[in-house]
Structure formats: structure tokens, C-alpha cells
N, C-alpha and C positions, 0 to 999 in steps of 0.2 A: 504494500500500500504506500503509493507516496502522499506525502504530506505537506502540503501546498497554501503559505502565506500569505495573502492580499492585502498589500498597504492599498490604501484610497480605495476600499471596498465599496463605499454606499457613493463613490461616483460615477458621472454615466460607464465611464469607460471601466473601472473595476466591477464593476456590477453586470455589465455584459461580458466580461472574463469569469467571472464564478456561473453564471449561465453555462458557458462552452463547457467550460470544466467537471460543469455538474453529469453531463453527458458520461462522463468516461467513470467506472467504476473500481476503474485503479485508485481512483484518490479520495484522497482524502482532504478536504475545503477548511481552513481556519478564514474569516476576515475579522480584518485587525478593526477597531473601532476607536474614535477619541473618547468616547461616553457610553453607559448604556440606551439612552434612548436613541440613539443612530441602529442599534437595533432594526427598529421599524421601517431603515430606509433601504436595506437589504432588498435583494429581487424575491418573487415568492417560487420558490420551492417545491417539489413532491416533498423530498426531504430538507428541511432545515440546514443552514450549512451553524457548524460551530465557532463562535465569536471569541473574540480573547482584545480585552483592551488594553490600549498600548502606546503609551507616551514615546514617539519617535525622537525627541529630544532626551532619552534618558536612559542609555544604553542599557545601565544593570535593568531598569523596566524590561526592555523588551526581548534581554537575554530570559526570560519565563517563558515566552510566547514562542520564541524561535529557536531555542536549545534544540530542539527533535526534528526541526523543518529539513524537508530534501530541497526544498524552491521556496524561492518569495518574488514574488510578483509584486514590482515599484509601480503602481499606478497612482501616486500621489500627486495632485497637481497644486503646486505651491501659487498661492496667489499675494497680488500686492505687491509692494515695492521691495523685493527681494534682494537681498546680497549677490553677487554673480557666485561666491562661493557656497550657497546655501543648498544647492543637490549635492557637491559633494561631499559637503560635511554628511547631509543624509545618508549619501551612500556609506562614507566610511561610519558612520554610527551602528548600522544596519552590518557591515563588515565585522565590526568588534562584537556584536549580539551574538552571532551565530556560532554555531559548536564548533569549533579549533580543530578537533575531531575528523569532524566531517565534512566532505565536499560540498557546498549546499550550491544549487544555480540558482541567478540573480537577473530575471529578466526586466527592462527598466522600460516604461515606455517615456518615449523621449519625447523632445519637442524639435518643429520646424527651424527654430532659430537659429540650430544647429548646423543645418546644410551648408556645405560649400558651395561656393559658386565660384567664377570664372576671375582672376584679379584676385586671388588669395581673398577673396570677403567672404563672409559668414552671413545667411541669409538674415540673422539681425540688423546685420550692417545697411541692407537695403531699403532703401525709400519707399519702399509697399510695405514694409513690413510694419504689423498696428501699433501705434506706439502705446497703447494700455498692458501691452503684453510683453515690451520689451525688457524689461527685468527677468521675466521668465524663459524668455529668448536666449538673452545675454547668460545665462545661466545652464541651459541645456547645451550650449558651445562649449562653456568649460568644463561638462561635466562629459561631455562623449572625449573631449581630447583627456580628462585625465582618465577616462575606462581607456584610451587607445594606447597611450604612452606607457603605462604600466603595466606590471604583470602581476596577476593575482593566483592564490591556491584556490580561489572558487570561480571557475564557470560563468560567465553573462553573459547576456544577449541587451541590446538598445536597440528598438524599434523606434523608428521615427516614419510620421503620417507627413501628408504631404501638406501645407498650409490651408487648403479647403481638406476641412476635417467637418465631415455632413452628420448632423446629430438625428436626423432621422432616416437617410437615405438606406436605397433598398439594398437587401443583402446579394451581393453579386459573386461574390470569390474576392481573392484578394493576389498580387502578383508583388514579387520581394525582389530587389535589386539589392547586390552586395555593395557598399559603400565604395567612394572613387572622389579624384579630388577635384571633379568637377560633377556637381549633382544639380546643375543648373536645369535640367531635361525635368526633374522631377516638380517642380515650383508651379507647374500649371495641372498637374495631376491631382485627382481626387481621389477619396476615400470615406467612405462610413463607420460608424463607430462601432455596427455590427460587423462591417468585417476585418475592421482591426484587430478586433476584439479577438476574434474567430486566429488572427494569426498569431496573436500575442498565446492563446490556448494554444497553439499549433508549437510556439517557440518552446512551451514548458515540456510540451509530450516527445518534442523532439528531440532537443537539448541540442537549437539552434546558439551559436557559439558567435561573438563580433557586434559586427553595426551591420542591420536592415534596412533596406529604406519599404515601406509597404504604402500599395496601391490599390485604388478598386482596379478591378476586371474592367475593359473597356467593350 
């Protein structure tokens, strides 16, 4: 049985990842909550998934929750005027929780702001890109180059959607390009949140390994 960790569970996107997941009867569903009544914002179920709350600023916190986990699924979407270093401190907090032991994979969904483009810039950098969101832009750039540059004893995967990210578009399939240092091709590409979704469960059951970039089905 694997045992499979949802940060940003009761968002759209982590909530249609414990869906996909729910599917497969190899696992086993923990999501992580900041309170108990987020409870209620969970997707519903045949069976109930199991909840565990968990202060992501608090390492020994959430070494309880993640000591046993084979995967954690980073679907936290940090809002507001964000530090550019504030995903990676998340990721290394999340690094230091988890069993020493054991190998755990670390699938992270990322963000557009990330992408390269043509001229060394970072799709942050670009004049379309929305300025309410750049903080969180400027932060998934620094967080895919420190997953790229280092080397870790656990496993990740970074999904990155392309900047139209459709909250209710229909479920098509999904197509994955491997990262490249010019990802200018992908900035007019769309994708749905279900079939993100659908790929980010595809990355855990696979133990897809790197940087993604993920697209709807045209």
C-alpha cells in the first residue's frame, strides 16, 4: 500500500489529485489540513480519505504526518506578497519532515512563472505576465532552479501548467514535454485543472523523475 500526502488538499487542484488517486486501490490518501473544519472542503468520496493537520511552517509538526509517507504531493498555492525564497524554504521544511530512512517522492506542482523563454528571461520577466501573481511567479523560478541544480536522496517530479490554467475546462488527456531552455512554444498552450490533475496522479503512480511541462490534448 502506498501512502500518499496532499499539501493544498481542499484546493481546486489538490482536490482533483485525491479524486484521480482515489481511483487506484494501491493507496492509501492522507490530506494535510491547516484546521479541522477545512475538513468539509474535501471532495466527497465513496470512501473518506484520512486527514492529518499540519502546520507546514513547523517541521517537528509535520515530521507526525509524514514519518510513514512513500509521496507527498506539493499542491500548495502560496498567495500574496510572497518572499521569492518562500517555496523553497517549503520544500526544504517538507525535506527535513520526512523519514531519513526512507526514499519518499516529492511531486511539486509548479507554477508558469517558471518557464524559460528565448533571451535567458523567465516567463515572470515578461510583460503579459499578471502582475497580482508575480510574487508567486518570481518564486516558482527559484524554486524549479534550486530542485534543478541540486541533488537530492528523495525523488521529484515539478509539473508546470501552461499560463491558461482553465478551472472548469473539459477533461481531454493531457501531453508532457520534458523541460528545454527555451519553452517559449508552450506560453500559448492550454490546460484544465482536471487534466492536470489526472497527470500530477499519473507522476505519483509512475514515479515520473525532473521538470514537466503539461498540456491539454489539442
Amino acid at each position: 500500500m502506498k501512502k500518499i500526502l496532499i499539501l493544498g488538499a481542499t484546493g481546486r487542484t489538490g482536490s482533483l489529485v485525491i479524486k484521480e488517486l482515489s481511483k487506484y486501490e494501491s493507496v492509501q490518501i492522507i490530506a494535510a489540513l491547516r484546521k479541522q473544519e477545512d475538513r468539509e472542503r474535501l471532495p466527497v468520496l465513496k470512501q473518506p480519505v484520512e486527514t492529518a493537520l499540519i502546520d507546514i511552517n513547523d517541521v517537528k509538526n509535520m515530521q507526525k504526518s509524514l514519518i510513514d509517507c512513500d509521496v507527498i504531493v506539493q499542491a500548495i498555492r502560496l498567495r500574496e506578497d510572497i518572499s521569492e525564497e518562500a517555496l523553497i524554504q517549503l520544500d526544504k521544511n517538507i525535506r527535513q519532515a520526512i523519514n531519513p530512512s526512507k526514499k519518499v517522492q516529492i511531486v511539486t506542482v509548479g507554477g508558469a512563472g517558471s518557464l524559460r523563454l528565448s533571451k535567458g528571461q523567465r516567463f515572470w520577466e515578461d510583460r503579459h505576465f499578471p502582475k497580482q501573481t508575480l510574487p508567486r511567479g518570481i518564486a516558482h523560478a527559484k524554486l524549479r532552479d534550486y530542485l534543478e541544480e541540486r541533488s537530492f536522496k528523495d525523488p521529484w517530479a515539478y509539473l508546470i501548467p501552461p499560463p491558461a490554467y482553465i478551472v472548469d475546462g473539459k477533461k481531454r488527456g493531457y501531453q508532457k514535454y520534458r523541460s528545454t531552455q527555451e519553452e517559449d512554444f508552450f506560453i500559448n498552450q492550454t490546460v484544465s485543472y482536471s487534466d492536470f490533475a489526472l497527470a500530477v496522479a499519473d507522476a505519483v503512480m509512475e514515479k515520473w523523475q525532473g521538470v514537466y511541462l503539461i498540456a491539454g490534448q489539442e
